[in-house]
DSSP file (Angstrom, degrees, kcal/mol; ACC not computed):
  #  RESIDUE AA STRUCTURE BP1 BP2  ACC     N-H-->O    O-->H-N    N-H-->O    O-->H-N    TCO  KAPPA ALPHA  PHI   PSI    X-CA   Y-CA   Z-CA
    1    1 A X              0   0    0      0, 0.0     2,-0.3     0, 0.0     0, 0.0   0.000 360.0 360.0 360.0 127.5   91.5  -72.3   55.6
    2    2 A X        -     0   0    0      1,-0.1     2,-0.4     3,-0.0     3,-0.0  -0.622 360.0-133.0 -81.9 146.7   92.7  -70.6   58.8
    3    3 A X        -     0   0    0     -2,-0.3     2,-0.2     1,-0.1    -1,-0.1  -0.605  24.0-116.1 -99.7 136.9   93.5  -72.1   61.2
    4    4 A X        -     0   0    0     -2,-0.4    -1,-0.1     4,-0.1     5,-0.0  -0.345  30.6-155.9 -62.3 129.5   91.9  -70.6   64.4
    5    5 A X     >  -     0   0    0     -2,-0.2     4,-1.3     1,-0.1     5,-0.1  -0.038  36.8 -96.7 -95.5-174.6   95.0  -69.2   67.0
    6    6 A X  H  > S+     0   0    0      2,-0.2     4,-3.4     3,-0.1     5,-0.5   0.889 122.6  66.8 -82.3 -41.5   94.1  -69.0   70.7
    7    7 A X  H >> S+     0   0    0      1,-0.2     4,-3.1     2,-0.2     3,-2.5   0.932 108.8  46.0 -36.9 -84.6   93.1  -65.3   70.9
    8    8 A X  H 3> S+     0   0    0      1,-0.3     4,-4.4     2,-0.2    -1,-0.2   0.800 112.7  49.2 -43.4 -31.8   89.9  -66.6   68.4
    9    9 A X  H 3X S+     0   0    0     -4,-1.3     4,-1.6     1,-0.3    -1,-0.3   0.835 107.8  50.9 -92.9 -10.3   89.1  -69.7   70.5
   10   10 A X  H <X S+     0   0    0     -4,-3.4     4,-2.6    -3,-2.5    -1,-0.3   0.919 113.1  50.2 -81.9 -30.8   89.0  -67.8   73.5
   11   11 A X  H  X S+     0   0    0     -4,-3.1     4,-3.2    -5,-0.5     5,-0.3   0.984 108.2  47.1 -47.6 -54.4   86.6  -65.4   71.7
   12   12 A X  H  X S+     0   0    0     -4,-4.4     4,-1.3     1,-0.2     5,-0.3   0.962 108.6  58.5 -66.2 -40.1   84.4  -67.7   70.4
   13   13 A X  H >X S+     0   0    0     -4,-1.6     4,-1.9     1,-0.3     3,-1.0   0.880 109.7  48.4 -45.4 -63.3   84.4  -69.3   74.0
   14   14 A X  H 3X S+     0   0    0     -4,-2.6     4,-0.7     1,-0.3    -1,-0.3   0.880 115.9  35.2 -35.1 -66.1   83.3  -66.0   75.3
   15   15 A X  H 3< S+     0   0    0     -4,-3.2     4,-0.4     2,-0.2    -1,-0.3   0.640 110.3  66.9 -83.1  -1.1   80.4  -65.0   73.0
   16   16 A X  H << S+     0   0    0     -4,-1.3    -2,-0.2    -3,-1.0    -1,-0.2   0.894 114.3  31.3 -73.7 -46.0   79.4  -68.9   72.9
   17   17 A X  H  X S+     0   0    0     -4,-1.9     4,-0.6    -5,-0.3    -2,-0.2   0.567 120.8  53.2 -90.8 -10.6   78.5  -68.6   76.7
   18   18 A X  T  < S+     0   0    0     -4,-0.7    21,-0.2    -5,-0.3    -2,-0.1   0.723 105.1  54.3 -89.4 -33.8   77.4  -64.8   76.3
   19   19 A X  T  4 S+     0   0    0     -4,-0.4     3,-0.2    -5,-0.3    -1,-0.2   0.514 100.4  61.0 -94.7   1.3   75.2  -65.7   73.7
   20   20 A X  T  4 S+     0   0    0      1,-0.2    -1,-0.2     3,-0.0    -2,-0.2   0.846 102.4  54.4 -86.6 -46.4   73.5  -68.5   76.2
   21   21 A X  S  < S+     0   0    0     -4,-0.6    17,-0.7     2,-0.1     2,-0.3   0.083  87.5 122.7 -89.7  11.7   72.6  -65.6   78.4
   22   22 A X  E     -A   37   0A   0     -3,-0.2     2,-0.4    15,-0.2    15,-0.3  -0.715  44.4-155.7 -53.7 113.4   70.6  -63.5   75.3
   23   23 A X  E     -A   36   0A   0     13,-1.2    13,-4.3    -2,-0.3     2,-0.2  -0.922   6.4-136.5-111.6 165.8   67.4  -62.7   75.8
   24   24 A X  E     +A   35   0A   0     -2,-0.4     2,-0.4    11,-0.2    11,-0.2  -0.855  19.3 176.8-104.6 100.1   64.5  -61.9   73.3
   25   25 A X  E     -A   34   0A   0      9,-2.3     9,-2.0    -2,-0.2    -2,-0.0  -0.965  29.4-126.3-123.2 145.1   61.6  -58.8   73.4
   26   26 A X  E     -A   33   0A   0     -2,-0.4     2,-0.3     7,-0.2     7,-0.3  -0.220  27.4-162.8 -52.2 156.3   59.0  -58.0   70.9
   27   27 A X        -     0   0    0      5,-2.0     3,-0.3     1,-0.2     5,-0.3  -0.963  13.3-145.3-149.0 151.0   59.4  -54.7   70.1
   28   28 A X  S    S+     0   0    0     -2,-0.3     2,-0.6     1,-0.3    -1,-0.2   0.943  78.4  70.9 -86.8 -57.8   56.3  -52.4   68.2
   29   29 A X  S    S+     0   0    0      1,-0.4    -1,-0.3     2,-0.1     2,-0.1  -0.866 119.1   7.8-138.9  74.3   58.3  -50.1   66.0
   30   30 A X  S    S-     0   0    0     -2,-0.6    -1,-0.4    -3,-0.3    -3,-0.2   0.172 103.1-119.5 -94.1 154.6   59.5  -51.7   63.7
   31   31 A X  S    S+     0   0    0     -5,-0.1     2,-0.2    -2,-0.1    -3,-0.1  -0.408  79.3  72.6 -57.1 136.2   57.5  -55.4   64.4
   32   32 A X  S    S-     0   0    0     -5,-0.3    -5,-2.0    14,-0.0    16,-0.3  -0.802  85.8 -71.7 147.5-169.2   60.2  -58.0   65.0
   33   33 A X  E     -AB  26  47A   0     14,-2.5    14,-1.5    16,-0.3     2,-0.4  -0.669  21.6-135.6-118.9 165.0   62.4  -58.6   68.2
   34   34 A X  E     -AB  25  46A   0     -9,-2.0    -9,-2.3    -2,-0.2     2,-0.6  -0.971  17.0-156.6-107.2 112.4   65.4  -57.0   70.0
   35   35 A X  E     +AB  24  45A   0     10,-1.9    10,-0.8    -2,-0.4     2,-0.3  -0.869  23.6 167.5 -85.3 124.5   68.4  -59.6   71.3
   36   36 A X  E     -A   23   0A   0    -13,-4.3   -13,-1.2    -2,-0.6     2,-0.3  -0.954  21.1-155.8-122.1 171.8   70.7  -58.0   74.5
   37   37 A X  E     -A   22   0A   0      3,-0.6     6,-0.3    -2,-0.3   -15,-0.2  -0.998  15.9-156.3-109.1 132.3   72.9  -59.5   76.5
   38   38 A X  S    S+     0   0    0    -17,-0.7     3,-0.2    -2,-0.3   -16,-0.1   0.930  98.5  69.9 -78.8 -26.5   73.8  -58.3   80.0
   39   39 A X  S    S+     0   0    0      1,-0.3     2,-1.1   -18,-0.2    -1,-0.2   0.945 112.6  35.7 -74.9 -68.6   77.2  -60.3   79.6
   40   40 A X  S >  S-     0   0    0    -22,-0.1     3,-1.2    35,-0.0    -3,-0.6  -0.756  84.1-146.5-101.1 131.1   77.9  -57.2   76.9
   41   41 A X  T 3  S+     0   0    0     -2,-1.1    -3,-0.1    -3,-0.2    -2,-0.0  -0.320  82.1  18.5 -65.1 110.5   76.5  -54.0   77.7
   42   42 A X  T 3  S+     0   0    0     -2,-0.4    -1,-0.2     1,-0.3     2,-0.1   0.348  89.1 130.3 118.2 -28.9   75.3  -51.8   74.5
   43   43 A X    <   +     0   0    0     -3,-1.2    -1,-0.3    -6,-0.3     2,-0.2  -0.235  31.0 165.8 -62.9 140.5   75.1  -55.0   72.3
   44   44 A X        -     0   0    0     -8,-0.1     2,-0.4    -2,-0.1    -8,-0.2  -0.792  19.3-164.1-160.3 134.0   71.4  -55.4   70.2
   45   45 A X  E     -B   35   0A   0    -10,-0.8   -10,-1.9    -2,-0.2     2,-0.2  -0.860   5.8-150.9-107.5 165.1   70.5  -57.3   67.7
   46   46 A X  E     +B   34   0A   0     -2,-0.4     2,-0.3   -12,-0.3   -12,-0.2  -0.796  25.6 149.4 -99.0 143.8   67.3  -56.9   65.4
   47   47 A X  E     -B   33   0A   0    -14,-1.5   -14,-2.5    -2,-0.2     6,-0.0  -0.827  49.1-121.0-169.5 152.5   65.2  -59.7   63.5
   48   48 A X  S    S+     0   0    0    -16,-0.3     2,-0.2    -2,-0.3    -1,-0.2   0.842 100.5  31.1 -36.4 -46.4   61.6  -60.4   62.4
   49   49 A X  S >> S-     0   0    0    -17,-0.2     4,-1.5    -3,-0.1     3,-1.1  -0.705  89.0-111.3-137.1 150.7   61.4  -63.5   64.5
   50   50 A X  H 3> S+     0   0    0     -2,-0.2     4,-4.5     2,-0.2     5,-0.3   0.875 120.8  56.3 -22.5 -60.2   63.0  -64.5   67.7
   51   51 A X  H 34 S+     0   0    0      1,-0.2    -1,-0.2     2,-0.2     4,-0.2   0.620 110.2  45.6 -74.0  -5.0   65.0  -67.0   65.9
   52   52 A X  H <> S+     0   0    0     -3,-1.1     4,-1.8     2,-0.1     3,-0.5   0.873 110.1  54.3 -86.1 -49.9   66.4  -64.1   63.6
   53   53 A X  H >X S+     0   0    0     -4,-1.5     4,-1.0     1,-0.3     3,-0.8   0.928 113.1  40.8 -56.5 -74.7   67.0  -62.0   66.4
   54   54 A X  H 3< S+     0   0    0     -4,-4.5     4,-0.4     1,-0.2    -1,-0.3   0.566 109.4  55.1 -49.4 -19.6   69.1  -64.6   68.1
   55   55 A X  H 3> S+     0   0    0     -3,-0.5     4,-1.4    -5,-0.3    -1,-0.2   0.879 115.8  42.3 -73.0 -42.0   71.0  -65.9   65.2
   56   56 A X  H <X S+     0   0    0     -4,-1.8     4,-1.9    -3,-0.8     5,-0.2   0.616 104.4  62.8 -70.8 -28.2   72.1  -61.9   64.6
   57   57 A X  H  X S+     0   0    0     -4,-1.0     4,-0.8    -5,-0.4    -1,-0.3   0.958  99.0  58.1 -80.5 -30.7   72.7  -61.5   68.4
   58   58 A X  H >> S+     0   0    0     -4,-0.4     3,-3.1     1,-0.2     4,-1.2   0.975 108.2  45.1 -66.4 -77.3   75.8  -64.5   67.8
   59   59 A X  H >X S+     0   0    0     -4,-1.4     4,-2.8     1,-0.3     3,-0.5   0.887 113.3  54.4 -41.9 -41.8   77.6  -62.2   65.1
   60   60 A X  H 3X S+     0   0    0     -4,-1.9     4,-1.1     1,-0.2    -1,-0.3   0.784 112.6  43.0 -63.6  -9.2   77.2  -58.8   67.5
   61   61 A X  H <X S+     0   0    0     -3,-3.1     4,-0.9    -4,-0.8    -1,-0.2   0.769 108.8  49.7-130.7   6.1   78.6  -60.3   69.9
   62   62 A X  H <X S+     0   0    0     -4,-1.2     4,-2.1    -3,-0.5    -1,-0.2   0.859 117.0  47.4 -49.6 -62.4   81.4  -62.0   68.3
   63   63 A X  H  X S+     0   0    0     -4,-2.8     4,-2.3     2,-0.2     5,-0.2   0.878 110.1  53.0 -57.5 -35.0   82.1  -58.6   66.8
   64   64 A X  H  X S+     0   0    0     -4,-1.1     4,-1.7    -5,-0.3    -2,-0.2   0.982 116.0  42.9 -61.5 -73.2   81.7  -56.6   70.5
   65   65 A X  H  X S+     0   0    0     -4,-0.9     4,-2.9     1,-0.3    -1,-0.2   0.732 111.1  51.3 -68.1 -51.1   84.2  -59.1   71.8
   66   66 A X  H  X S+     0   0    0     -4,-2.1     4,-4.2     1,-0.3    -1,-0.3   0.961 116.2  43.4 -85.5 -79.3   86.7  -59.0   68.9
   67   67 A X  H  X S+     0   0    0     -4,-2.3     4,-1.5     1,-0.2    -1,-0.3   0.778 106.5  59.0 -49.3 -43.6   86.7  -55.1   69.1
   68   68 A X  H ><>S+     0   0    0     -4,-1.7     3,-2.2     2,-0.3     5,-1.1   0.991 111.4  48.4 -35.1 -79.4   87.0  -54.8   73.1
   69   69 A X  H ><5S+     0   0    0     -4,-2.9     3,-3.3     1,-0.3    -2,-0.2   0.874 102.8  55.1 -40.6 -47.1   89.8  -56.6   72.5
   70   70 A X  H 3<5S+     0   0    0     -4,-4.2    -1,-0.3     1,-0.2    -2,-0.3   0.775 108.7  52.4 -59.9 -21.6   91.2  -54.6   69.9
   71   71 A X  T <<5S-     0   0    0     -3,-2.2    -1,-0.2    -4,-1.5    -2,-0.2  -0.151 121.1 -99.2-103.3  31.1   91.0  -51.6   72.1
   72   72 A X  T < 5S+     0   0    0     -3,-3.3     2,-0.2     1,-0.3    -3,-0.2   0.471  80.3 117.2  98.9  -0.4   92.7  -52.9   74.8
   73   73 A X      < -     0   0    0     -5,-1.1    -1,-0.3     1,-0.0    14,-0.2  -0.798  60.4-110.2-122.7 164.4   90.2  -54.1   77.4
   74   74 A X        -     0   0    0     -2,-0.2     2,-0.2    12,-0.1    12,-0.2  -0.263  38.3-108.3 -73.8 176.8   89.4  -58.2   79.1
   75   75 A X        -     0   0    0     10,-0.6     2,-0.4    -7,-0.1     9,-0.1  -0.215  53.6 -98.6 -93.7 160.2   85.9  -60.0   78.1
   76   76 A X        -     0   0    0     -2,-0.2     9,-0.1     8,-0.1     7,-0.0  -0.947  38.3 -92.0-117.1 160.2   84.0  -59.8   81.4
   77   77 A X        +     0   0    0     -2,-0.4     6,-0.1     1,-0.1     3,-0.1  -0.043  44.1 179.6 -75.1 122.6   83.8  -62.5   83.5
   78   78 A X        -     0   0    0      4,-0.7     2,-0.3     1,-0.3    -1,-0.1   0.851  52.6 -31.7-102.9 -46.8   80.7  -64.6   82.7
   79   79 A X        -     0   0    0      3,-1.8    -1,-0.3     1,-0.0     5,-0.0  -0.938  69.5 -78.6-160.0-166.9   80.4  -67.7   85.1
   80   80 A X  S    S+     0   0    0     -2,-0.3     3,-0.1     1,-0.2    -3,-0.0   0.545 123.6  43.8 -69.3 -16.3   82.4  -70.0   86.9
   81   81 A X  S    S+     0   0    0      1,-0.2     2,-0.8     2,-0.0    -1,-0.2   0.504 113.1  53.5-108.7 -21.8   83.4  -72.4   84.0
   82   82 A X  S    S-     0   0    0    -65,-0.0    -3,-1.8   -68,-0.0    -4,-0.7  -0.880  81.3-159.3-117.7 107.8   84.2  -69.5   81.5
   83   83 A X        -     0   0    0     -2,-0.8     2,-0.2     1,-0.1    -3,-0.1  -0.555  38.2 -84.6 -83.9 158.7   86.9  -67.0   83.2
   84   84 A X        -     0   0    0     -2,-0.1     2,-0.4     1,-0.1    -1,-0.1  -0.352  56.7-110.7 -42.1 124.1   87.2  -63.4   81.9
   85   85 A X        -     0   0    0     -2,-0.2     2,-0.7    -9,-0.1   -10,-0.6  -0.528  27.1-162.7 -74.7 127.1   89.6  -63.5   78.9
   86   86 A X              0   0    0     -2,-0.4   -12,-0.1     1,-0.2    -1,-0.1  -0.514 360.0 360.0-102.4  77.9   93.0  -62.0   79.0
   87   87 A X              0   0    0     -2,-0.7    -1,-0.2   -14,-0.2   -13,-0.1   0.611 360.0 360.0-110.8 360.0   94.4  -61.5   75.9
């Protein structure tokens, strides 16, 4: 098992609190819901159900973080407990 380095835990930190600040809309074509998050900008997930939609929104926005990084830019700054990451 790997063991998680600091780079990942500050990721999951990130999208742990990012993913607090998701919200959920019906959407008609196809039926099911949309997750976004304003914390990242572009991010959607898809699901039948709310509770799909939000489980799906946790992996985008893992991957969104993960990739930001890889191309060189910080997490943005979410609240007062969780600073923008600099890694």
């Amino acid at each position: 098992m790997k063991v998680p380095d600091q780079q990942d835990q500050q990721i999951e930190s990130w999208a742990t609190a990012a993913w607090a600040l998701t919200t959920v809309d019906r959407i008609d074509d196809p039926d099911g819901f949309v997750a976004e998050c304003a914390a990242a900008p572009g991010a959607l997930a898809f699901g039948l159900t709310i509770e799909k939609a939000r489980n799906e929104m946790r992996t985008v926005l893992l991957d969104w973080a993960k990739l930001r990084i890889e191309r060189g830019y910080d997490l943005p700054h979410i609240s007062e407990t969780i600073p923008a990451a600099t890694i």
